[in-house]
C-alpha positions as CSV (number, residue, x, y, z in Angstrom):
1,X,112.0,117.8,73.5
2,X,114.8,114.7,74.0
3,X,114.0,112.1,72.6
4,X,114.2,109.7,75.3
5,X,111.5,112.1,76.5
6,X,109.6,112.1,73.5
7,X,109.3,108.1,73.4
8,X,108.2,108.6,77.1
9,X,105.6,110.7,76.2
10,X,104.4,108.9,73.3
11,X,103.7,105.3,75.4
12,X,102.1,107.2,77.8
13,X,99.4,108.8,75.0
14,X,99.6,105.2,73.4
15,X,98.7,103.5,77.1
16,X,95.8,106.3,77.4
17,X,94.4,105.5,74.4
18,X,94.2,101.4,74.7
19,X,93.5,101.5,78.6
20,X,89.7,100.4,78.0
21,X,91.2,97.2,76.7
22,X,92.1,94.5,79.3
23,X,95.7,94.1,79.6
24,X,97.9,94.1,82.4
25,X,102.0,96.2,82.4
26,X,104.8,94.2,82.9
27,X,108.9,94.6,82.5
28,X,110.8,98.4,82.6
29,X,107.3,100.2,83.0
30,X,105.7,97.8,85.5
31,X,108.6,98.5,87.8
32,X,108.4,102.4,87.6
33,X,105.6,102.0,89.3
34,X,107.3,101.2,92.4
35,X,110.9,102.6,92.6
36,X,112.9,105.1,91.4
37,X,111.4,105.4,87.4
38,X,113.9,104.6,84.6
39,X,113.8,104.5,81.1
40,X,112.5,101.7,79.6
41,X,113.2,100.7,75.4
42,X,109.8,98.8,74.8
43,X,106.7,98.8,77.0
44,X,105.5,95.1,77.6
45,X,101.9,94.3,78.1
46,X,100.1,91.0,78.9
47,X,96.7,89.8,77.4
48,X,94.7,86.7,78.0
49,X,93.9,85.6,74.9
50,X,93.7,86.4,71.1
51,X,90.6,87.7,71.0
52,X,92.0,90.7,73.3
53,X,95.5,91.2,71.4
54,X,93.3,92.0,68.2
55,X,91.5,94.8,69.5
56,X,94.6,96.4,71.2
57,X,95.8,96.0,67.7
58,X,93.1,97.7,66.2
59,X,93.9,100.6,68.5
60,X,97.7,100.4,68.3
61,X,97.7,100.9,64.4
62,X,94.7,103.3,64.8
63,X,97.4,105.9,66.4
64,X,100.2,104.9,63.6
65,X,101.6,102.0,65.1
66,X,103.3,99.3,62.1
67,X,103.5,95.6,63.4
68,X,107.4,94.6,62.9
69,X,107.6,90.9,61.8
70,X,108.1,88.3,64.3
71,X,109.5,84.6,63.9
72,X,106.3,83.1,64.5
73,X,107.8,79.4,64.6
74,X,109.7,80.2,67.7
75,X,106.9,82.4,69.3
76,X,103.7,80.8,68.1
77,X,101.9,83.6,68.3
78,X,102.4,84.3,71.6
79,X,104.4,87.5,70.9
80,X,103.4,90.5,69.4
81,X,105.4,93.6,68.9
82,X,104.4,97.2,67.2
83,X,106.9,100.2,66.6
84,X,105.6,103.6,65.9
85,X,108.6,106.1,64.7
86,X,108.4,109.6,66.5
87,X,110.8,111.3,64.3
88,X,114.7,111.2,63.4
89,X,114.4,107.4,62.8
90,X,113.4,107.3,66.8
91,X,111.0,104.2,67.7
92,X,108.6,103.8,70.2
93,X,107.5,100.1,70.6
94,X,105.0,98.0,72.8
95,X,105.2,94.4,73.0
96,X,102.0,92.0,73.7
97,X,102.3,88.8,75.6
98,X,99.2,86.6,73.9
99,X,98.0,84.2,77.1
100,X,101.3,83.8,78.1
101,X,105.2,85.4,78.5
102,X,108.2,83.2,77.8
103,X,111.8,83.9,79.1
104,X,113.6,82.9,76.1
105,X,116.8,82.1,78.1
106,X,115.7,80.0,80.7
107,X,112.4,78.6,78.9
108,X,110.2,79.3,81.6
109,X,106.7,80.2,81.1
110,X,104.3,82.7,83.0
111,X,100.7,82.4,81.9
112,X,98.3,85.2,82.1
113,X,96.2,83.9,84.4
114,X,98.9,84.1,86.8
115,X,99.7,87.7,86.0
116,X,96.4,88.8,86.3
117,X,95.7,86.9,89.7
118,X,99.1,89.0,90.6
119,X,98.2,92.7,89.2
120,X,95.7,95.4,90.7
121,X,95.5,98.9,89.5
122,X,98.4,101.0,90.5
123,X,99.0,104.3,89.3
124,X,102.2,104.5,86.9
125,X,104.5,107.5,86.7
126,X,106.8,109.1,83.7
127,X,110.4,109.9,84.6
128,X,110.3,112.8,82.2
129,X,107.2,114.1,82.0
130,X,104.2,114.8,84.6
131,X,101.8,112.3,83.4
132,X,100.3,110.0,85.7
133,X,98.1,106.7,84.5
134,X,95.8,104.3,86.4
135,X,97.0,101.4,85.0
136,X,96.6,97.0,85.8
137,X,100.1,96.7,86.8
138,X,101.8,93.1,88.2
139,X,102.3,93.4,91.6
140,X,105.8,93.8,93.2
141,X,106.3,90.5,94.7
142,X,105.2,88.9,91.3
143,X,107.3,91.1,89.0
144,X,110.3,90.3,91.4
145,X,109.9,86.4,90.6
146,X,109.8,87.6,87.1
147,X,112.9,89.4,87.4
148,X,114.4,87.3,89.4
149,X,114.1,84.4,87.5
150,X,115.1,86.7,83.6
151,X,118.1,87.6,85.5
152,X,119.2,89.9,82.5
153,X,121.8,93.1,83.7
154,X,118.1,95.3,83.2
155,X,116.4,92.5,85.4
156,X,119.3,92.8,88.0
157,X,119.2,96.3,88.4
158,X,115.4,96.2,88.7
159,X,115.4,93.2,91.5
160,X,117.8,95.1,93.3
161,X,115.7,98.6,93.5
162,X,112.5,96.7,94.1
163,X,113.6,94.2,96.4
164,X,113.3,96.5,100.5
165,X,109.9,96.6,99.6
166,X,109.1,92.9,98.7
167,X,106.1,91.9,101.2
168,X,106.5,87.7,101.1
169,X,109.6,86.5,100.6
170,X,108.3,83.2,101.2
171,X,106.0,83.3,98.5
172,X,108.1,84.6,95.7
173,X,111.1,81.8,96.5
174,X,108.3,79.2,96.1
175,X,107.0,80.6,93.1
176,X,110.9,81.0,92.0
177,X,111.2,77.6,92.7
178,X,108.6,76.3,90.9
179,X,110.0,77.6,87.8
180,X,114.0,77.0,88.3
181,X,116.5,76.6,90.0
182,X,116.5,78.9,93.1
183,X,120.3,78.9,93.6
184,X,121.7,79.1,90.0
185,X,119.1,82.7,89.8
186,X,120.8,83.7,93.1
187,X,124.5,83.6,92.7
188,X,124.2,84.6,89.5
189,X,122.6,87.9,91.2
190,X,124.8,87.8,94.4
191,X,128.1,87.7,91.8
192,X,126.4,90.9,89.7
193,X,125.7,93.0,92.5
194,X,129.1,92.2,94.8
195,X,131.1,93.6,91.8
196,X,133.2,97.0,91.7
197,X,131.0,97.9,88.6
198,X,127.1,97.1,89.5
199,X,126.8,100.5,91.6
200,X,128.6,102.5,88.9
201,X,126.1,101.0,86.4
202,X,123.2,101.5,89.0
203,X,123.6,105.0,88.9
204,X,124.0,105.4,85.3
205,X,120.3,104.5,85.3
206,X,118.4,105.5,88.3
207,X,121.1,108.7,89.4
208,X,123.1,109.2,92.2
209,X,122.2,106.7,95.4
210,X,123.4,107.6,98.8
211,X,126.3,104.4,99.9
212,X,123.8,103.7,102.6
213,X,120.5,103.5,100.7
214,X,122.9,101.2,98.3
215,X,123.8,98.7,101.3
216,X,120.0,98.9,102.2
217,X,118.9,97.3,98.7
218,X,121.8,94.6,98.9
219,X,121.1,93.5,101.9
220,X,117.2,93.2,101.6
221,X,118.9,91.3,97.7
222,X,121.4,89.1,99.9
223,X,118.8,88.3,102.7
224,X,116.8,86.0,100.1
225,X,119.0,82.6,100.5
């Protein structure tokens, strides 16, 4: 087995096995449950409080999960992070949100009320593998402010595979706006995904995508000013 397949398959057993817990999927995995599925690193969860994060602890080192040391003056406790290795110094990892997630680059906060008021259970998919898992999953429109608003190359390439099946624009350029600056987000987008490279990269990711399906996404991207 690969072992980009083997992490797959190991966050899926590890998501299985803590689903009784209250927690809701954001990031890489959150997304594959909408569009084309991709690899993700780490698999990012939210929780509402502390009280929650310790039992999904509990659970996580249960199944041979180590917690990695985290800065806890910059995150507060607000971020927790477990790695399990799978073999040939291979990692998987899942990352807890306590009450809150912070975009380090832009400072801007999501609490987890909000991402639970935006999440219903949606089933999520493997790229590799066959599994399927009822899952609380944020919702499209909300992950798309979230991406939107990270605006990281992953981010990017996730806004713009997401984005033809948005259902309110409306709604996620207010909450956008609420957060930072629409404008600065969107050129920085616009520039990323009007260069030579963007599609090349695309692909690299998600495989080959018909010129026309490509123009579809863009335009539903470009369409937001």
């Amino acid at each position: 087995m690969e072992l980009l397949q083997l992490r797959e398959k190991e966050i899926f057993k590890t998501l299985k096995k803590i689903r009784k817990f209250r927690f809701a999927v954001i990031g890489g995995y959150a997304a594959n449950a909408y569009t084309l599925p991709r690899f993700s690193v780490d698999c990012d969860i939210v929780v509402g409080n502390t009280s929650e994060a310790k039992q999904i602890e509990k659970g996580l080192e249960k199944v041979g999960y180590v917690k990695r040391h985290i800065d806890e003056t910059f995150y507060n406790g607000k971020f927790i992070s477990y790695e399990k290795d799978i073999g040939n110094n291979f990692k998987a990892s899942l990352d807890i949100m306590v009450g809150e997630v912070l975009d380090r680059q832009t400072n801007t906060l999501f609490s987890a009320k909000w991402v639970f008021k935006n999440s219903a259970l949606r089933i999520l998919k493997g790229k590799t593998i066959t599994e399927e898992l009822k899952l609380r999953i944020i919702n499209l429109d909300a992950l798309v402010v979230m991406k939107f608003i990270c605006c990281r190359s992953p981010d990017i390439r996730d806004l713009f595979m997401l984005m033809p099946q948005a259902k309110d624009i409306g709604w996620i350029k207010e909450e956008i706006g609420k957060r930072y600056n629409f404008n600065d987000r969107f050129e920085k987008i616009k520039e990323k995904i009007s260069s030579k490279k963007f599609k090349d990269d695309l692909q690299g990711i998600y495989g080959y995508i018909e010129e026309r399906i490509f123009e579809k996404h863009k335009k539903a991207v470009l369409e937001m000013a």
